[in-house]
C-alpha positions in Angstrom: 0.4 -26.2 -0.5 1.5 -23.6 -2.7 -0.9 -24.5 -5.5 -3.7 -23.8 -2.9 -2.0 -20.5 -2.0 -1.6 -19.6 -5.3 -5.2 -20.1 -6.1 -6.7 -18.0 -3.2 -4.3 -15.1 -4.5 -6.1 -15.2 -8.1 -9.2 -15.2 -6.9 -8.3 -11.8 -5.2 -8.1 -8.9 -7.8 -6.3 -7.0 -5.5 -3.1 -9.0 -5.8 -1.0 -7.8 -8.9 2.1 -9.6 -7.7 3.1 -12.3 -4.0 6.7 -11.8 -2.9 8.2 -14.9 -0.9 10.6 -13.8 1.7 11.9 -14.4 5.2 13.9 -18.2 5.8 11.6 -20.2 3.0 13.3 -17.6 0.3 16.7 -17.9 1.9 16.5 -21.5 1.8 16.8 -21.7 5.9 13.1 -22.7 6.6 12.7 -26.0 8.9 9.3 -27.9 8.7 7.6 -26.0 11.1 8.8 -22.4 9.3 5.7 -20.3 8.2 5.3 -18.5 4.6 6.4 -14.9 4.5 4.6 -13.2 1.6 4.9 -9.5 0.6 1.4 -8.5 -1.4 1.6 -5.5 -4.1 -1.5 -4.2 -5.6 -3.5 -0.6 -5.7 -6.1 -1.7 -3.8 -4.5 -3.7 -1.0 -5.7 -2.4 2.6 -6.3 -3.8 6.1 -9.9 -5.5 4.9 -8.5 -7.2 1.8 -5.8 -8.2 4.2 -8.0 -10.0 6.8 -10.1 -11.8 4.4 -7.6 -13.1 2.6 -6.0 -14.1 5.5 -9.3 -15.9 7.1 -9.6 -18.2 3.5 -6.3 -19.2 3.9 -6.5 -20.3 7.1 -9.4 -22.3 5.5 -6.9 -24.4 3.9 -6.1 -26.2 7.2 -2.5 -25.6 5.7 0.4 -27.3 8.2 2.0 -24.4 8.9 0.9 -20.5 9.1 1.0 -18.1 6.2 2.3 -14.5 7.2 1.0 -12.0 5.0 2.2 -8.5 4.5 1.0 -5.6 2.3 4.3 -4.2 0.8 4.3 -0.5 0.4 3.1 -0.2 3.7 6.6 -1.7 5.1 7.8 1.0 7.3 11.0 -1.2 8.1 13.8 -0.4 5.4 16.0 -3.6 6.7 12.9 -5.8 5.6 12.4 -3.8 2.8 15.8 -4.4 1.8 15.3 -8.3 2.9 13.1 -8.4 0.3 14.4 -6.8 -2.6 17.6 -8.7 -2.4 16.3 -12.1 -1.9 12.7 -12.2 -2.6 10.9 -14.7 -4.6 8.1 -13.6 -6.9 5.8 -16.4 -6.0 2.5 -14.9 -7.6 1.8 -12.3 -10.0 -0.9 -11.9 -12.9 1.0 -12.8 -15.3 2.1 -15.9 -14.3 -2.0 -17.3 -14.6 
């Protein structure tokens, strides 16, 4: 699952760097729990977004895969969320 997540996120310039949070980064997450990611990048807007979101849903993946675009987080408990227990799950340099 992850590997096919992974791959749709390099194949998207925009991404410089996926953040895992929410209960699968806490270590809470029951089968069912979707994938929380937090996407940074210059480029990241609505459009981006939305396509991305349409080829992972290609993936027929078992659960869903909640993506949000992190310095648009207007919330500062979830931005907090994700500083303190984040995950860096993508980034450039990791390919």
């Amino acid at each position: 699952m992850r590997s096919g997540i992974r791959e749709i996120l390099s194949q998207t310039p925009q991404i410089r760097k996926a953040v895992l949070f929410g209960s699968r980064a806490l270590g809470t997450w029951k089968p069912a729990s979707d994938i929380d990611l937090a996407l940074e990048g210059e480029e990241l807007d609505l459009s981006v977004l939305l396509t991305l979101q349409a080829r992972l849903t290609e993936l027929n993946l078992p659960v869903e895969v909640d993506l949000i675009i992190r310095n648009k987080i207007t919330n500062p408990d979830l931005e907090s969320h994700i500083h303190a227990y984040g995950q860096e799950w993508f980034s450039r340099s990791m390919e």
